[in-house]
Backbone and ligand atoms as CSV (ligand in chain L), in Angstrom:
chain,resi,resn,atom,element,x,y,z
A,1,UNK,N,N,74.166,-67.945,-3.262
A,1,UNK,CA,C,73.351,-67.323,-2.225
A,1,UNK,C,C,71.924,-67.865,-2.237
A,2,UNK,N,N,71.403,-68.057,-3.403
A,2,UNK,CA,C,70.107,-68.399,-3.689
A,2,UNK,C,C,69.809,-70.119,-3.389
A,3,UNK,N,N,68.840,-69.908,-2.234
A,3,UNK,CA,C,68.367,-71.678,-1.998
A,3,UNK,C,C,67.064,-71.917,-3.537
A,4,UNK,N,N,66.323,-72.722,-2.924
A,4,UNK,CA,C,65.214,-73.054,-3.275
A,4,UNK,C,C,64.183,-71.845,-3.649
A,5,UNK,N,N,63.583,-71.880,-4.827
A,5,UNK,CA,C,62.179,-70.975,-4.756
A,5,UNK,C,C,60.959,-71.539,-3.686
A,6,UNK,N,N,60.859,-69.994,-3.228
A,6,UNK,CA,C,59.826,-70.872,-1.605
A,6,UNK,C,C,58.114,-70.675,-1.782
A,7,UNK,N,N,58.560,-69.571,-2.671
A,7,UNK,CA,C,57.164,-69.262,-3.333
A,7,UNK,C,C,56.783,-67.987,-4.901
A,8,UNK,N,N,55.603,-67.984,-5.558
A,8,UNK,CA,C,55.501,-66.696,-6.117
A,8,UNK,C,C,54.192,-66.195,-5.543
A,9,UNK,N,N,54.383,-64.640,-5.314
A,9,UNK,CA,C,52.934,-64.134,-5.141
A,9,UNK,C,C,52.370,-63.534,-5.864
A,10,UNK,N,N,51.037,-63.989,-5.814
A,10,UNK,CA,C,50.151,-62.977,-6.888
A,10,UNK,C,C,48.995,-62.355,-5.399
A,11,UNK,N,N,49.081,-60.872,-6.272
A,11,UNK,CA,C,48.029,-59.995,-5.583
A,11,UNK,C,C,46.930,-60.626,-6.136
A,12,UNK,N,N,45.444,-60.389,-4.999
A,12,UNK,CA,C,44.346,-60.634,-5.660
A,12,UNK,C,C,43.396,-59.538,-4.879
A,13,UNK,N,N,42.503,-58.673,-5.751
A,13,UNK,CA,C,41.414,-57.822,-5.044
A,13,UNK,C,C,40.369,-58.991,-4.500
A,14,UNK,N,N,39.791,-59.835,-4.178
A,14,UNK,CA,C,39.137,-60.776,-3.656
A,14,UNK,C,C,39.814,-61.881,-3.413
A,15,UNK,N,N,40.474,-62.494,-2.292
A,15,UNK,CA,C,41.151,-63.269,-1.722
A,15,UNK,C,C,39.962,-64.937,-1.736
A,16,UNK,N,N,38.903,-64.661,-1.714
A,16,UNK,CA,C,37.957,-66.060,-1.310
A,16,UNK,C,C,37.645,-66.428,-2.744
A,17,UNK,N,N,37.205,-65.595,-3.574
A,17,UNK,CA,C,37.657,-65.508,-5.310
A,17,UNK,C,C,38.602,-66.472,-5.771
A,18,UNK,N,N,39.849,-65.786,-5.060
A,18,UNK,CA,C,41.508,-66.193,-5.625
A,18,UNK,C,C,41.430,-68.060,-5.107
A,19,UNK,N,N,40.904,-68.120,-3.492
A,19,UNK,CA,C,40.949,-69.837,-3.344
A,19,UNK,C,C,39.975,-70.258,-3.904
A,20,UNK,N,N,39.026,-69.927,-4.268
A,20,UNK,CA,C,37.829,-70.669,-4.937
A,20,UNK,C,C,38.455,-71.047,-6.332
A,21,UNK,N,N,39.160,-69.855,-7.268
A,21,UNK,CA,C,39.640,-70.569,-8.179
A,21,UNK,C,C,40.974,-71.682,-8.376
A,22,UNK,N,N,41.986,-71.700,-7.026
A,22,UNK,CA,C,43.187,-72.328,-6.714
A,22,UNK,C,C,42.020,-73.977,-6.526
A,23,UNK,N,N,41.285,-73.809,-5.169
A,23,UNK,CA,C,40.995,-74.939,-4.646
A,23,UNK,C,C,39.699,-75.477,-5.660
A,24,UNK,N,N,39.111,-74.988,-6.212
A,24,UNK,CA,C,37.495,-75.504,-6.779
A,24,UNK,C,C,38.070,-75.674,-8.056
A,25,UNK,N,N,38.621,-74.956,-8.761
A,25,UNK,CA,C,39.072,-74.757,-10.468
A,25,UNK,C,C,40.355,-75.378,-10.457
A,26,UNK,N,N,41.327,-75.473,-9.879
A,26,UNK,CA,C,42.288,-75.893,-9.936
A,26,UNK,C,C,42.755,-76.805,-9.383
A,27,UNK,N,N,41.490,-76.960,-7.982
A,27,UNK,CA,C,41.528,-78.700,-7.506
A,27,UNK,C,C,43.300,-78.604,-6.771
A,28,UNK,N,N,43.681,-77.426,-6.419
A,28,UNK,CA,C,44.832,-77.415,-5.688
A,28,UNK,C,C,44.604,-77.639,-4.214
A,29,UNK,N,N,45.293,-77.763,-2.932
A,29,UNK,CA,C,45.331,-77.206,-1.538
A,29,UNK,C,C,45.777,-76.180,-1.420
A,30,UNK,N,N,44.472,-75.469,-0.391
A,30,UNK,CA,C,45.030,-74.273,0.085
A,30,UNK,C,C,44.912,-73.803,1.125
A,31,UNK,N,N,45.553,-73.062,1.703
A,31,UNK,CA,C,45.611,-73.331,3.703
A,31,UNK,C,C,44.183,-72.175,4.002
A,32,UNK,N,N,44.204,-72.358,5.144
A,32,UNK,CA,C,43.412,-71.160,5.492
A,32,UNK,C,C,43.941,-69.570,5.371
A,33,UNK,N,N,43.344,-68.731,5.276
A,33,UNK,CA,C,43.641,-67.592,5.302
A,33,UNK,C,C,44.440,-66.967,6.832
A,34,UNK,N,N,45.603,-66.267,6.628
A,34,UNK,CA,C,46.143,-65.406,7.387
A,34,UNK,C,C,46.354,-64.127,7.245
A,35,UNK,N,N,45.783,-63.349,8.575
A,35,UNK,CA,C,45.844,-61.915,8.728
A,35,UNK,C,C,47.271,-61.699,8.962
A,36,UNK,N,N,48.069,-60.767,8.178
A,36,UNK,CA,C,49.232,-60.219,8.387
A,36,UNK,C,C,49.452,-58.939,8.577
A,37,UNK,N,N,49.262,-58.079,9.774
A,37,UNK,CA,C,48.319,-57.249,9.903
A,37,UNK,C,C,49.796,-55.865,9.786
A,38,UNK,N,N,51.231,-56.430,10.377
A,38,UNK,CA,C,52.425,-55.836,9.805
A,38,UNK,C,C,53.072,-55.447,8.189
A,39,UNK,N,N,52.519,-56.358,7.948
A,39,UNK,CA,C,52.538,-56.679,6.367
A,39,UNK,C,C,51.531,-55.927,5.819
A,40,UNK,N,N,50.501,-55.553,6.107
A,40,UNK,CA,C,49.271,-55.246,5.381
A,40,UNK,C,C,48.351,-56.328,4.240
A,41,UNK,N,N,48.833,-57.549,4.625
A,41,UNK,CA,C,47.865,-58.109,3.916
A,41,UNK,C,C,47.348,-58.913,4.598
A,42,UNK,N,N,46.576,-59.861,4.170
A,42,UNK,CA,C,46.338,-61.549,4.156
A,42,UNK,C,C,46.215,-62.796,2.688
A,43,UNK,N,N,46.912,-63.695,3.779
A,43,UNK,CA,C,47.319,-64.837,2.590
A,43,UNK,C,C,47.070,-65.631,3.143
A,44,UNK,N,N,47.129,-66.701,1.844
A,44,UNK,CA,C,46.947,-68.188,2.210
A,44,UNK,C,C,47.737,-68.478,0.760
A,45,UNK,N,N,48.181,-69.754,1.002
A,45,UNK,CA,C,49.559,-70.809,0.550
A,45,UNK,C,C,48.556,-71.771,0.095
A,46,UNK,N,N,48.675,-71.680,-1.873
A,46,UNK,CA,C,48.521,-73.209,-2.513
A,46,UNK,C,C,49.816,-73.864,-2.398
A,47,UNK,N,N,49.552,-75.123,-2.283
A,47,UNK,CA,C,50.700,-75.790,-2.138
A,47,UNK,C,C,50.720,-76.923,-3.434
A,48,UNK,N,N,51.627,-76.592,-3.939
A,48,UNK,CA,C,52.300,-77.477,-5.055
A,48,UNK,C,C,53.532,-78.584,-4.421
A,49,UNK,N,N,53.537,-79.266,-5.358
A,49,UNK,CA,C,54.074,-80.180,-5.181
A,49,UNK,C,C,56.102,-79.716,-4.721
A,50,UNK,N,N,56.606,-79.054,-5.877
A,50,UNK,CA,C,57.725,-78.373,-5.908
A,50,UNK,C,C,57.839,-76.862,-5.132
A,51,UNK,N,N,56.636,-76.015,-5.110
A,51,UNK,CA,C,57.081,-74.854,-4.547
A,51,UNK,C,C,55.496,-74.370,-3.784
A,52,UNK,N,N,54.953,-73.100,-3.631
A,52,UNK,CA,C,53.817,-72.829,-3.381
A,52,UNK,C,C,53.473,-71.612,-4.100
A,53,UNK,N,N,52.059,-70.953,-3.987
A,53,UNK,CA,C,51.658,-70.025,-4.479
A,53,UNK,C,C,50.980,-68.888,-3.544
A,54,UNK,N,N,51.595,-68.229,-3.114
A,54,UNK,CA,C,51.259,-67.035,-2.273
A,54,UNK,C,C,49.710,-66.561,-2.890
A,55,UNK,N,N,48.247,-66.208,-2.174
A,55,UNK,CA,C,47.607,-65.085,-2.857
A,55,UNK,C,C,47.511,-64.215,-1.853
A,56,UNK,N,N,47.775,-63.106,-1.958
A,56,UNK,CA,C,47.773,-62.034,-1.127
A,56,UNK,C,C,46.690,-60.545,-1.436
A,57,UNK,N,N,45.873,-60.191,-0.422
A,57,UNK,CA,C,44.747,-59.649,-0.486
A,57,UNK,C,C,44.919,-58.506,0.351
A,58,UNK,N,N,45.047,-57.250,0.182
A,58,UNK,CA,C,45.241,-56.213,0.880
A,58,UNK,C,C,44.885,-55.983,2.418
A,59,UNK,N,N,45.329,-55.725,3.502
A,59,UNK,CA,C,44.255,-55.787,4.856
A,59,UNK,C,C,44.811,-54.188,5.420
A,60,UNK,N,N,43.749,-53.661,5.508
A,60,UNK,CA,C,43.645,-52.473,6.483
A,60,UNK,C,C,44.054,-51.177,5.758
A,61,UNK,N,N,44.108,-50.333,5.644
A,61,UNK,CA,C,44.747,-48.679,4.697
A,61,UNK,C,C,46.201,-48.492,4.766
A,62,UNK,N,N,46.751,-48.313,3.595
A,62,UNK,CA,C,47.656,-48.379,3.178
A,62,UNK,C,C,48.570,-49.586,3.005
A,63,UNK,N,N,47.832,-50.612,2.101
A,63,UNK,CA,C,48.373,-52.096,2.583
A,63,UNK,C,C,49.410,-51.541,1.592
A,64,UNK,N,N,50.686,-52.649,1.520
A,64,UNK,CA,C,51.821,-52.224,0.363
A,64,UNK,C,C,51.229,-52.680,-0.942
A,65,UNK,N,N,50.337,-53.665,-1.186
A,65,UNK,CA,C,49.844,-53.981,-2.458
A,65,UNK,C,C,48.859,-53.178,-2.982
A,66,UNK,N,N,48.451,-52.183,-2.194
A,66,UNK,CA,C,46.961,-51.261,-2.883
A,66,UNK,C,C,47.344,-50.639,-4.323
A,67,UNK,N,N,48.658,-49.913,-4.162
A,67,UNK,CA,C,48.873,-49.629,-5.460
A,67,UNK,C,C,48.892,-50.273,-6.593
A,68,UNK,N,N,49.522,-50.992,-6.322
A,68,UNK,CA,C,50.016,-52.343,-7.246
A,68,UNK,C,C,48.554,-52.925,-8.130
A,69,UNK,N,N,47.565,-52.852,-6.977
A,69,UNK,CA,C,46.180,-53.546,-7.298
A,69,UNK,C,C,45.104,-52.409,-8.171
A,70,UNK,N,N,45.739,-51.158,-8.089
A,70,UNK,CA,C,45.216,-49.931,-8.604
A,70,UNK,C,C,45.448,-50.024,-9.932
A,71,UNK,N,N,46.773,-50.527,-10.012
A,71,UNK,CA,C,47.717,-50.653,-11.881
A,71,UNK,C,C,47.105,-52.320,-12.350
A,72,UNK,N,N,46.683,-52.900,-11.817
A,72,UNK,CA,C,46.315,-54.378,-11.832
A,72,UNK,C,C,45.003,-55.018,-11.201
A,73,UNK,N,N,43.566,-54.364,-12.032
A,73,UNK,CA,C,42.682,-54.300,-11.471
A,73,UNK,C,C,42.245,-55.796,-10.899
A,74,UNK,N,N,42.555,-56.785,-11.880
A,74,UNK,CA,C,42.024,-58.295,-11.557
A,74,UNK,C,C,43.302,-59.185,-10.540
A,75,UNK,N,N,44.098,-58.401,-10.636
A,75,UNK,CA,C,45.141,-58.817,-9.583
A,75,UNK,C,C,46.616,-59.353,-10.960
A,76,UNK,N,N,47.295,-59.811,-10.242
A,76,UNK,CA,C,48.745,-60.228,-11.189
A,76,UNK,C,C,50.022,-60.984,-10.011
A,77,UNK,N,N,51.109,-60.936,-10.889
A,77,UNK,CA,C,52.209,-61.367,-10.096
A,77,UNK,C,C,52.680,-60.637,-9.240
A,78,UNK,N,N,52.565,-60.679,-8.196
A,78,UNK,CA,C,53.380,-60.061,-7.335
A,78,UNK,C,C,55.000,-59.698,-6.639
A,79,UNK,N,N,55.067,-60.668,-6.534
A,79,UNK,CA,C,56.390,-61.134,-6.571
A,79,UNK,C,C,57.280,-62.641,-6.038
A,80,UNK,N,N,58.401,-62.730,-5.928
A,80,UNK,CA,C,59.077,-64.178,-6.302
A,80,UNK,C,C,59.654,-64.591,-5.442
A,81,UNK,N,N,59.753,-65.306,-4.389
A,81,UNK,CA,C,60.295,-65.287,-3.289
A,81,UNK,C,C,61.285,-66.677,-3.278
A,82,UNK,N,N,62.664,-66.049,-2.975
A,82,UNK,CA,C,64.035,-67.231,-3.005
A,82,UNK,C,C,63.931,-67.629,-1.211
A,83,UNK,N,N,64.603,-68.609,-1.052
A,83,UNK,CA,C,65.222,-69.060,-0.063
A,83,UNK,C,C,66.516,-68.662,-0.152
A,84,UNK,N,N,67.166,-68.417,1.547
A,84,UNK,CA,C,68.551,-67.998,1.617
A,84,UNK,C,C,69.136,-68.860,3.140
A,85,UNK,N,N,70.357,-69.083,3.076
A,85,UNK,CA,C,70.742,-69.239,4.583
A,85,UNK,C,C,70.810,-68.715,5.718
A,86,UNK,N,N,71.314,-67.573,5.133
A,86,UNK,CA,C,71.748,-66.552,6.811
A,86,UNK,C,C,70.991,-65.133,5.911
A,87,UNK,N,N,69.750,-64.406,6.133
A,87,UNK,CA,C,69.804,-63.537,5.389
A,87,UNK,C,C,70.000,-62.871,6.095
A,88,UNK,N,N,70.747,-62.317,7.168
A,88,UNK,CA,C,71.762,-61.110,7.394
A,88,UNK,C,C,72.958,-61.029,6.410
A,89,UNK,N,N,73.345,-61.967,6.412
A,89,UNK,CA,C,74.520,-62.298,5.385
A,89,UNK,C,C,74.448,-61.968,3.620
A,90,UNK,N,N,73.377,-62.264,3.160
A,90,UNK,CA,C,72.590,-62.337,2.233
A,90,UNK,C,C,72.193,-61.029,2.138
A,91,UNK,N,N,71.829,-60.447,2.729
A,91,UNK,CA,C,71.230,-58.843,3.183
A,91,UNK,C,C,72.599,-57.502,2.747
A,92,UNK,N,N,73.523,-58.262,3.776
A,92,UNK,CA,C,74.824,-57.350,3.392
A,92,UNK,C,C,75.576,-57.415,2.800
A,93,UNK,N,N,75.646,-58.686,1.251
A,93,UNK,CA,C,75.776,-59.393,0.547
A,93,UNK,C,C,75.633,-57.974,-0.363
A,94,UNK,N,N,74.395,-58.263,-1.046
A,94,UNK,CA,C,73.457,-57.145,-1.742
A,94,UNK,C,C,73.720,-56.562,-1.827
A,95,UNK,N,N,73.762,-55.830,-0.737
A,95,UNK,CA,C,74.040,-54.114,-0.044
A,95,UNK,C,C,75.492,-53.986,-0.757
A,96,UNK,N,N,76.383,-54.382,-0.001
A,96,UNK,CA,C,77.720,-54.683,-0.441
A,96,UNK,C,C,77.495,-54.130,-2.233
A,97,UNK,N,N,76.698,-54.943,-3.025
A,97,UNK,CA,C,77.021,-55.324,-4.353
A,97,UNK,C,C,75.611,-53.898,-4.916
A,98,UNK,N,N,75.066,-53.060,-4.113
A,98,UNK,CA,C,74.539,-52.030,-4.617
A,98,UNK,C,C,72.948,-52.357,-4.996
A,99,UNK,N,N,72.507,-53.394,-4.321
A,99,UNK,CA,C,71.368,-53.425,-4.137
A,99,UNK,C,C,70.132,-52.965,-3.421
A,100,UNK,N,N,68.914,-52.439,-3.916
A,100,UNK,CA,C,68.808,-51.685,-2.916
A,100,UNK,C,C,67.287,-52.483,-1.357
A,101,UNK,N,N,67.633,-52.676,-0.015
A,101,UNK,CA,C,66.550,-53.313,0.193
A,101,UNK,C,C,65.937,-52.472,1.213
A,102,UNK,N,N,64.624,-53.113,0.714
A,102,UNK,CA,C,63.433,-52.296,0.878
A,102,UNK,C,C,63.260,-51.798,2.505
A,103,UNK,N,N,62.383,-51.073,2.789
A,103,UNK,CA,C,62.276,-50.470,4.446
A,103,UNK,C,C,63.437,-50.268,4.893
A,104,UNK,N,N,63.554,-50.648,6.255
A,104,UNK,CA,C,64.473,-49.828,6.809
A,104,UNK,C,C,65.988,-51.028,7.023
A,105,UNK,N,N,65.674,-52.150,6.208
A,105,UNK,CA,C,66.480,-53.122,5.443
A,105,UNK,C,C,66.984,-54.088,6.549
A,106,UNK,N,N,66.232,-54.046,8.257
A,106,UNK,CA,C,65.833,-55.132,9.015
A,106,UNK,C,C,64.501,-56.001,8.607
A,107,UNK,N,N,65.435,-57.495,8.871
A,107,UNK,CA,C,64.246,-58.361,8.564
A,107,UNK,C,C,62.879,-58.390,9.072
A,108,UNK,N,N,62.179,-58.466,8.841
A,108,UNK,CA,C,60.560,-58.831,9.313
A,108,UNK,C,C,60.539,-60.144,10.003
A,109,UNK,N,N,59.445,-60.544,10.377
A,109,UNK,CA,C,58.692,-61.860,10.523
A,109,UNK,C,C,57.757,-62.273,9.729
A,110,UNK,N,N,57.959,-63.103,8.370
A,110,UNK,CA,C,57.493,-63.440,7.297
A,110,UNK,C,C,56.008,-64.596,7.821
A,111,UNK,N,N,55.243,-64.418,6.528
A,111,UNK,CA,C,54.182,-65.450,6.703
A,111,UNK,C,C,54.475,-66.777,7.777
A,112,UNK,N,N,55.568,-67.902,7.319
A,112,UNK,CA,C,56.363,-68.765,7.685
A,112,UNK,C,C,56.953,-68.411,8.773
A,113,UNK,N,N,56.902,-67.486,9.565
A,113,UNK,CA,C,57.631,-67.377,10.791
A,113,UNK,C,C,58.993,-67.156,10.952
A,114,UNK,N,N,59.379,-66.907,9.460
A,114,UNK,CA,C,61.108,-66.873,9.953
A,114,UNK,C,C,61.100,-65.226,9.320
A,115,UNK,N,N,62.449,-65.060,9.248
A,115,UNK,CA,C,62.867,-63.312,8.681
A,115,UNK,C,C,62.628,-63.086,7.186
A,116,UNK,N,N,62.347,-62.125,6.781
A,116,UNK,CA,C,62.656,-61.575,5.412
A,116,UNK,C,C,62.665,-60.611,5.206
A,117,UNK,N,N,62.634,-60.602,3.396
A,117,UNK,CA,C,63.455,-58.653,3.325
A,117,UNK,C,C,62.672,-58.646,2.003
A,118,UNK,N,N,62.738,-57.527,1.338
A,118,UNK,CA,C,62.242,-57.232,-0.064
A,118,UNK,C,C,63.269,-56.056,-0.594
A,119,UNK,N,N,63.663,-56.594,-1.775
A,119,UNK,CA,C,64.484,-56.505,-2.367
A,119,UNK,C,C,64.052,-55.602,-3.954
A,120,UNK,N,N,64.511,-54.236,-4.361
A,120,UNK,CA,C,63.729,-53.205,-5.186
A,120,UNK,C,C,63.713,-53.797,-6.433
A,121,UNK,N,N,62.404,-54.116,-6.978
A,121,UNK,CA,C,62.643,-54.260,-8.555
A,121,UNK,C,C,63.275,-53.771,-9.114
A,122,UNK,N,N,63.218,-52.352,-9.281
A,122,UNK,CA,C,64.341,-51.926,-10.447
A,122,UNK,C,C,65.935,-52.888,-10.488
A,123,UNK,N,N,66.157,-53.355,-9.215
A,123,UNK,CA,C,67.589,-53.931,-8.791
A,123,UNK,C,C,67.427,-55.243,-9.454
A,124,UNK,N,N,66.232,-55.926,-9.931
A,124,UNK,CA,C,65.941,-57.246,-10.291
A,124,UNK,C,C,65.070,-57.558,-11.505
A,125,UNK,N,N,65.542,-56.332,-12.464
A,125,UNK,CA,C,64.865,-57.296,-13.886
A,125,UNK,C,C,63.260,-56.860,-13.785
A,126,UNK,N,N,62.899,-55.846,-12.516
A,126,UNK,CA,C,61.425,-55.074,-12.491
A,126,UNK,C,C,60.441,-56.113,-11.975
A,127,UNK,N,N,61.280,-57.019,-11.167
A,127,UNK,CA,C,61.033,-57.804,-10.294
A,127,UNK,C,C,60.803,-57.562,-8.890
A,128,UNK,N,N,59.763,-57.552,-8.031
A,128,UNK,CA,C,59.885,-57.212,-6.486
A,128,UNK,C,C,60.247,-59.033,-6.307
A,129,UNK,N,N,61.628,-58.616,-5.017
A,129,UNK,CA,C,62.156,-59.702,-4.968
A,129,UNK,C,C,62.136,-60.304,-3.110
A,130,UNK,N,N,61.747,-61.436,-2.955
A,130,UNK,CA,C,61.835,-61.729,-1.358
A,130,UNK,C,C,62.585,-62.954,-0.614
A,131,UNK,N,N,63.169,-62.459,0.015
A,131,UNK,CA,C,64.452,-63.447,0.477
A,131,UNK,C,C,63.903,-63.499,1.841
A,132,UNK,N,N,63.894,-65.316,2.126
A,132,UNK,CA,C,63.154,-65.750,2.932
A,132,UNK,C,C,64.291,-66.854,3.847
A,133,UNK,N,N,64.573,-66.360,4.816
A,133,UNK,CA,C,65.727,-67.464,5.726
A,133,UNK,C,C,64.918,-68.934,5.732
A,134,UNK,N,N,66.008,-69.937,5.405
A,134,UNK,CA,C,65.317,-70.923,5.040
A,134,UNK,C,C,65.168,-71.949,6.466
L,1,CO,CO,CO,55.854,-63.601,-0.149
């Protein structure tokens, strides 16, 4: 079921912080910032050679990462995001096998423009997990 890793995210309480240390300290690329205003955050994509690095920065009240950033004052991993083929398929795959996915377990419109889902840590090793149609 599992393609390619497409990305990992780390939360960050200061997002211009987080590229200053990707792009200035780490001498990585990193895109411009995007408002994801469904999502509750904004990100921008280091790009590595093999995969990328999500940083994601809370946007507007009640983003889904506020908590997360409450337990993780300087920010941390967020979570791990696979590639999939058909994630309807992939979706009822899961389900099928007692997994549990997150919201109301229709895909979104991900950073990248295509669908995704989030998938419950407890179901993954205490992992928040994101399956991204490839
Ligand atoms: Co992601």
């Amino acid at each position: 079921m599992l393609g390619r890793l497409n990305h990992v995210a780390i939360a960050v309480p200061d997002l211009e912080a987080g590229v200053a240390s990707y792009r200035n300290v780490l001498g990585a690329k990193v895109s411009a910032p995007q408002a994801l205003p469904e999502h509750g955050v904004t990100v921008v994509f280091v790009e590595l050679e093999n995969t990328k690095i999500e940083l994601l920065e809370p946007l507007g009240e009640g983003s889904p990462i506020a908590a997360f950033l409450e337990r993780n004052a300087s920010g941390g991993v967020h979570h791990v995001c696979y590639e999939v083929e058909d994630i309807i398929a992939a979706r009822d795959q899961l389900k099928a096998a007692g997994a549990r996915v997150l919201g109301d377990g229709e895909p979104k419109i991900g950073a990248h423009g295509k669908p995704v889902l989030f998938l419950h840590p407890k179901d993954f090793q205490g992992t928040l997990v994101e399956l991204e149609q490839r």
